[in-house]
PyMOL commands that place a pseudoatom at each C-alpha (Angstrom):
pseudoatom trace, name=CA, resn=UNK, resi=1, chain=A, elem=C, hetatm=0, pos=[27.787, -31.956, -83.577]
pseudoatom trace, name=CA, resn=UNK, resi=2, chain=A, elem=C, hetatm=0, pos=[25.769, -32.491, -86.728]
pseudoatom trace, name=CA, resn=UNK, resi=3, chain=A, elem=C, hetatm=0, pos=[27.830, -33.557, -90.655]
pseudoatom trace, name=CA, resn=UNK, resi=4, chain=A, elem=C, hetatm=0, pos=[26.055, -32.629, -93.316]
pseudoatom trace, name=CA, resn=UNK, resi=5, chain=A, elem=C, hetatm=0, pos=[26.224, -31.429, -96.498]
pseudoatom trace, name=CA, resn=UNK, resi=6, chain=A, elem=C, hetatm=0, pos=[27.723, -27.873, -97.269]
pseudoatom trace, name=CA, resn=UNK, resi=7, chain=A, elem=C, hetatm=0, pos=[25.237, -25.338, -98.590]
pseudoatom trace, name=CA, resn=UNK, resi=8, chain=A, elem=C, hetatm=0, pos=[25.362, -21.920, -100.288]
pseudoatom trace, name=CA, resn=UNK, resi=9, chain=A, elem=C, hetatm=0, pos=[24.139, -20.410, -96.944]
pseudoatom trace, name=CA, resn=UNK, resi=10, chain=A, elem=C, hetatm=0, pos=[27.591, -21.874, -95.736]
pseudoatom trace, name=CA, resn=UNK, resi=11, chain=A, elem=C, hetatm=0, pos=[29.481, -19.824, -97.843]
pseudoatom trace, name=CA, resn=UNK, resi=12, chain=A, elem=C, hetatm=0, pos=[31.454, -17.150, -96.039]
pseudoatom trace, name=CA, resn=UNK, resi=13, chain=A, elem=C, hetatm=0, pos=[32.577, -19.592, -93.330]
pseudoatom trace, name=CA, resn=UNK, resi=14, chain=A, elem=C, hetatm=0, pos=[33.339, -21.719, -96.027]
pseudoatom trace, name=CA, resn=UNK, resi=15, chain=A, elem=C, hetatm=0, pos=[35.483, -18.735, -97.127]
pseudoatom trace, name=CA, resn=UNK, resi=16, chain=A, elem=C, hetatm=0, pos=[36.819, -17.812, -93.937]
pseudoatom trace, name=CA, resn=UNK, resi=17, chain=A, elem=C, hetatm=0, pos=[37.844, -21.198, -93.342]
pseudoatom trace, name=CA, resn=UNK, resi=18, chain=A, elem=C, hetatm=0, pos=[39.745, -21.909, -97.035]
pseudoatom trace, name=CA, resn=UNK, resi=19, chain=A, elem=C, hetatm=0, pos=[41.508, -18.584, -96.262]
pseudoatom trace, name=CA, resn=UNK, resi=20, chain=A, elem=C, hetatm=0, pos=[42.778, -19.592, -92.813]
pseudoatom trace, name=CA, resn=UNK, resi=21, chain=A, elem=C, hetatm=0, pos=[44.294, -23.337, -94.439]
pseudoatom trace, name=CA, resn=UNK, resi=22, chain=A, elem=C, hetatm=0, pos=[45.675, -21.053, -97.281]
pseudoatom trace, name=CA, resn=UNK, resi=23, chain=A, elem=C, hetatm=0, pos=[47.435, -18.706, -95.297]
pseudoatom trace, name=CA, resn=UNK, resi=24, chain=A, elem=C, hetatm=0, pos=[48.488, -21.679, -93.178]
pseudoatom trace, name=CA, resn=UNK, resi=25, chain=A, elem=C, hetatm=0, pos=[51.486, -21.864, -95.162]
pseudoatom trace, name=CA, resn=UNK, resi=26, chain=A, elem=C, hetatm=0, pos=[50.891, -25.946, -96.104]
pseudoatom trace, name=CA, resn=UNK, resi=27, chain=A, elem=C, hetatm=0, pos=[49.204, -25.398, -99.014]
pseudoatom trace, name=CA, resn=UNK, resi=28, chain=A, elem=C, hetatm=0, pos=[49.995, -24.568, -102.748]
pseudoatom trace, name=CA, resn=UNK, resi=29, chain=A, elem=C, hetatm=0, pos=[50.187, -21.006, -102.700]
pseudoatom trace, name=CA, resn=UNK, resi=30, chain=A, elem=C, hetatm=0, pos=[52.015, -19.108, -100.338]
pseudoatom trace, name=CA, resn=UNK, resi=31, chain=A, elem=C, hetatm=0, pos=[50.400, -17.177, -97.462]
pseudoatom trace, name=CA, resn=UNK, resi=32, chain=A, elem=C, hetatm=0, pos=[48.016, -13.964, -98.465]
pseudoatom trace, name=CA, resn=UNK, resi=33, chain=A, elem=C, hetatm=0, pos=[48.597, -15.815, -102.245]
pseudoatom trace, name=CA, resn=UNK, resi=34, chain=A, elem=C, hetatm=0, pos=[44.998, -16.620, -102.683]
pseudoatom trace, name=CA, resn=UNK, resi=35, chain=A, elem=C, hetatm=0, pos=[41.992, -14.847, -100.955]
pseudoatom trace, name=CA, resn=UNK, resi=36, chain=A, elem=C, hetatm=0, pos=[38.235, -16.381, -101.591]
pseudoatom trace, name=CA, resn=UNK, resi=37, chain=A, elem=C, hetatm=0, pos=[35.359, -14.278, -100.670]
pseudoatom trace, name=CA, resn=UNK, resi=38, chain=A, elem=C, hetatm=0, pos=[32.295, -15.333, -99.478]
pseudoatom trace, name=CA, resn=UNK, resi=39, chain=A, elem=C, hetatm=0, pos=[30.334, -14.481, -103.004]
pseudoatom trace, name=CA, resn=UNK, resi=40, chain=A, elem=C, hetatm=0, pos=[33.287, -17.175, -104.708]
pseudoatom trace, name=CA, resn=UNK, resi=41, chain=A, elem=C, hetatm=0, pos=[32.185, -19.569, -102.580]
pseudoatom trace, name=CA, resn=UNK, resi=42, chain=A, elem=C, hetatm=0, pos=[28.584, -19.222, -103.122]
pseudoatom trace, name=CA, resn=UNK, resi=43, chain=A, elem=C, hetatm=0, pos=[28.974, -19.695, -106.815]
pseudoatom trace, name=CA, resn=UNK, resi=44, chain=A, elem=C, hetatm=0, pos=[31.237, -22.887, -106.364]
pseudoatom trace, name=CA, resn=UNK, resi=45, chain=A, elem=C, hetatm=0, pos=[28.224, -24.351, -104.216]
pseudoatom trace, name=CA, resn=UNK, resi=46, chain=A, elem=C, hetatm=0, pos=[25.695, -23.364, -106.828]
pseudoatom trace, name=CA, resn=UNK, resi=47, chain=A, elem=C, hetatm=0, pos=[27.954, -25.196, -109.535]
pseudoatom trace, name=CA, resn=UNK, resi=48, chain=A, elem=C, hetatm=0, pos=[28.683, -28.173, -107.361]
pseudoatom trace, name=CA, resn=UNK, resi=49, chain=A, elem=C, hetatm=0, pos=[24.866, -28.390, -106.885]
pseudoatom trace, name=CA, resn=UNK, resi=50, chain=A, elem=C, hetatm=0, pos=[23.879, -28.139, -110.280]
pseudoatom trace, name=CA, resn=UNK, resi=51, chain=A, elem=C, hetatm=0, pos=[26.709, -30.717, -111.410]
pseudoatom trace, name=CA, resn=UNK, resi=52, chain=A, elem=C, hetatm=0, pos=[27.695, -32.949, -108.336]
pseudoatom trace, name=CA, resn=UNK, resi=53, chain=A, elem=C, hetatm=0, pos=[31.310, -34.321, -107.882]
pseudoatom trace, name=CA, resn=UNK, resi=54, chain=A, elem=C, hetatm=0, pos=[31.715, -38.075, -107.100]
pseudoatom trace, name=CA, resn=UNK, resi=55, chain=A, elem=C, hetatm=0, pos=[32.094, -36.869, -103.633]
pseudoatom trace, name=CA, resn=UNK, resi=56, chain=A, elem=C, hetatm=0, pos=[30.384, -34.264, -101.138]
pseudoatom trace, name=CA, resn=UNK, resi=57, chain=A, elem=C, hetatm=0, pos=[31.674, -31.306, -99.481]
pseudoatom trace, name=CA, resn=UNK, resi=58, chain=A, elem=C, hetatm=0, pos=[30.312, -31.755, -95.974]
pseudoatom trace, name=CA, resn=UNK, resi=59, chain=A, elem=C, hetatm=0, pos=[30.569, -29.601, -93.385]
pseudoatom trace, name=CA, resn=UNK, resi=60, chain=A, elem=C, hetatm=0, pos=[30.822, -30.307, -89.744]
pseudoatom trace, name=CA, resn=UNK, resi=61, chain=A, elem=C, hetatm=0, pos=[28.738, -28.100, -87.249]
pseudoatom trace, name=CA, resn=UNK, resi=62, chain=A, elem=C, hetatm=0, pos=[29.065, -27.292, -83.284]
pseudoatom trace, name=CA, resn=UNK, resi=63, chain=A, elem=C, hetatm=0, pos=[26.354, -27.212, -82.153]
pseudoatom trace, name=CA, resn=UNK, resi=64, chain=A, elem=C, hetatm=0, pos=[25.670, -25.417, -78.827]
for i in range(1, 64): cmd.bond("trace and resi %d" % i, "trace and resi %d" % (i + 1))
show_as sticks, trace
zoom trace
């Protein structure tokens, strides 16, 4: 398994994953509420690059 951080190549799983804990139905918004697309993700990376938060976004990676 390898951490490290997200990138903008990472961006529709990153997608795919914040739409799976949306529709969970333990978030916020209610299920279906809230869709992100790959290209919305993309763009968040991009501004998270150009201005970092105090924090990362890091992804975890199976590796086979």
């Amino acid at each position: 398994m390898e951490i490290r951080k997200a990138s903008r190549k990472d961006a529709g799983n990153l997608a795919y994953l914040f739409n799976h804990v949306e529709d969970s139905g333990y978030m916020l918004f209610n299920p279906g509420e809230r869709k992100a697309t790959g290209k919305q993700m993309e763009k968040q990376l991009e501004r998270i690059e150009k201005n970092p938060l105090p924090f990362s976004l890091l992804l975890l990676v199976a590796m086979s």
